[in-house]
C-alpha positions, 0 to 999 in steps of 0.5 A, a space after each residue: 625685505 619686511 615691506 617686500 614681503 608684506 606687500 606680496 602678502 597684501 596683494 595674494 590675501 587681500 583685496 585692499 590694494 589697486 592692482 599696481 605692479 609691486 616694484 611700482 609701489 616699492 619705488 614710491 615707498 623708497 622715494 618717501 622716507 623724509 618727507 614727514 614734515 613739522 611735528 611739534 605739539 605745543 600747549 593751547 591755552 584759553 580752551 574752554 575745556 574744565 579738567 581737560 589740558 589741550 596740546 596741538 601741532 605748532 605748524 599754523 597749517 594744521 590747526 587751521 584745518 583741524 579746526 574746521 574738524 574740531 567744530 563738527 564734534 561736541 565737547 569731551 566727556 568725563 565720568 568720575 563717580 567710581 571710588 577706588 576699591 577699599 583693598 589694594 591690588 597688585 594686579 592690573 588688566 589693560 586692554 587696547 581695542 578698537 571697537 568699530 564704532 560700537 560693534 564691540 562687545 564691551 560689556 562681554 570683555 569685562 565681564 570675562 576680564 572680572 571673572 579671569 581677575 576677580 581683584 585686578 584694577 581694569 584699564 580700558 584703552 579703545 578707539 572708534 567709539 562714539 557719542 550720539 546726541 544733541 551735544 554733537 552740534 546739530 547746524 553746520 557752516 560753511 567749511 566744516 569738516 567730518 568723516 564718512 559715516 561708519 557703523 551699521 545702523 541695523 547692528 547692535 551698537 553701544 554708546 560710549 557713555 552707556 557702556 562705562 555706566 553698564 560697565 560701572 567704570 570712569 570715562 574720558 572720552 575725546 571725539 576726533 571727528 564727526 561721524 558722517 554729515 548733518 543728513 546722516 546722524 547725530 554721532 562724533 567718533 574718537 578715542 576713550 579711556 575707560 577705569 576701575 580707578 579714579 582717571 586724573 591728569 585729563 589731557 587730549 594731543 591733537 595729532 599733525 593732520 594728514 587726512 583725518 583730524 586725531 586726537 589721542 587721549 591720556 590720563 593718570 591712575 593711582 594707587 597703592 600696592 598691598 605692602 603700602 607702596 603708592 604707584 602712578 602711571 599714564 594711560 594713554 590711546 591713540 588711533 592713526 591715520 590709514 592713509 594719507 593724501 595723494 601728495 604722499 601716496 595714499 596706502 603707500 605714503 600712509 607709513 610717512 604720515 604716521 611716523 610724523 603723528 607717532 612723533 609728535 605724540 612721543 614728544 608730548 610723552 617723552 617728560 612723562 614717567 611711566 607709560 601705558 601706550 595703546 591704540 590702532 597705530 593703522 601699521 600696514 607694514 605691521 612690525 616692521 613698520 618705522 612708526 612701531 620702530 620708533 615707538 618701540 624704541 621709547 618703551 623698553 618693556 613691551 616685547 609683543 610675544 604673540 604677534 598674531 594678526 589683529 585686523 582681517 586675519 592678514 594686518 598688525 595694526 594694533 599695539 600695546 607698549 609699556 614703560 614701566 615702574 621699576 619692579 613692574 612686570 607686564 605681558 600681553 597677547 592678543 584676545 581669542 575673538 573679536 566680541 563683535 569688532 571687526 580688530 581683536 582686542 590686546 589684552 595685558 597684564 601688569 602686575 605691581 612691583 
């Protein structure tokens, strides 16, 4: 009934979708359920990537075409210059977002976040950033691959790297893929985490591939609580891939695939300890999608009280989870506006038990 009523939904309030009969597409979706295939990450030794630990898909297939992807885009980039404050604080502010290549209004977010919570720690998870310059590689071979060009060039964009200076925060940014070809920019995109606190434990997850190489992004916080306590937690964010190929169905068989990423990234969390999840998980089916299911089921303190649209007014397809340290509190909800994206940001609150 959930994916019926989404689907009715999608066909009266969007534009999105082919005008196919809806029972056609129900037909499809129910024929699809187990065929999401291998989803193992293994850990990929030998890469030339200081500070950064690299896992991958086990199935041969997937790295084969992942790496003509990975040879499109430049190397990851960290910043680690900003100290921990000289006073513990108890309070934490998390944001995920997807900031539309830039179009976000970073600078805005956190100033409003500084002057909400003047004293908390700010964790930024975002997706669809993007670096320009002669680090993204500038001469292509044959069988290279890279993704449409997105980004209104006659709009105000930020680079990731500007913003996490201007924003005077660390960076740990992992392109996915490039954006557009040799003849349209200079530009890869991906996924960054940006802190207050120092960001340690760097390690990028390449995803299963289904029709866009995805790399989710993590990294460990500390630090100590005002009575003297010392807490750890693992950040991480991710983006999903909106559809898939027309072997699965496209729109429809876009929910198998993500189920087969969100798989493989909880197998690389499953061993980790606290867990702070966020990104665009791209759930057509919003909460009752099975990828939020599954991933729910792994992280028991991220009850979405407010479960507005975050994309389009119509689409869930942003969300924060939580695995917490005992004692810990966290609640998030989605921002009043958009600061320039095209997806409202999700803003949380942790507070240190």
């Amino acid at each position: 009934m959930i994916l019926e009523n989404t689907l009715e939904t999608v066909f009266r309030k969007s534009r999105l979708w082919p005008p196919v009969p809806l029972l056609v597409l129900l037909a499809a979706a129910l024929a699809l359920p187990g065929c999401t295939g291998g989803f193992a990450i293994v850990r990929q030794d030998g890469l030339d990537l200081p500070g950064v630990t690299w896992s991958a898909p086990e199935v041969s297939a997937d790295r084969a075409v992942l790496a003509r992807w990975s040879a499109a885009v430049g190397p990851p980039v960290t910043r680690n210059e900003i100290a921990p404050p000289p006073t513990a604080a108890d309070t934490l502010r998390v944001v995920s977002w997807n900031t539309a290549l830039g179009a976000g209004d970073v600078m805005r977010l956190v100033s409003d976040l500084r002057a909400d919570s003047p004293n908390a720690h700010i964790l930024l998870l975002l997706q669809e950033v993007y670096r320009g310059g002669p680090e993204v590689p500038g001469m292509f071979r044959p069988g290279l691959r890279y993704a449409g060009l997105l980004g209104d060039r006659k709009a105000r964009r930020e680079e990731i790297e500007a913003v996490a200076a201007a924003a005077d925060l660390n960076l740990y940014y992992v392109p996915s893929m490039r954006n557009g070809s040799l003849l349209d920019s200079n530009e890869d995109r991906g996924n960054a985490i940006l802190s207050s606190l120092p960001l340690s434990d760097l390690a990028a997850v390449e995803l299963p591939f289904e029709r866009q190489r995805r790399v989710a992004v993590a990294a460990t916080v500390s630090g100590h609580s005002s009575d003297g306590r010392p807490w750890r937690l693992r950040i991480v964010s991710t983006h999903l891939d909106n559809m898939v190929g027309a072997r699965r169905g496209w729109i429809i068989g876009g929910e198998y695939g993500r189920i087969r990423q969100a798989r493989a990234l909880l197998q690389y969390l499953r061993g980790e300890g606290a867990v702070v999840l966020g990104g665009d998980f791209n759930t057509w089916f919003g909460f009752g999608e099975r990828t939020y299911a599954e991933i729910a089921r792994l992280f028991p303190d991220s009850d979405p009280l407010d479960r507005r649209p975050t994309f389009m007014g119509l689409m869930r397809l942003d969300h924060l989870f939580f695995r917490l340290p005992e004692g810990w509190k966290g609640q998030f909800r989605r921002a009043a506006e958009r600061y320039g994206s095209d997806h409202y940001p999700l803003v949380g609150t942790l507070t240190v038990g």
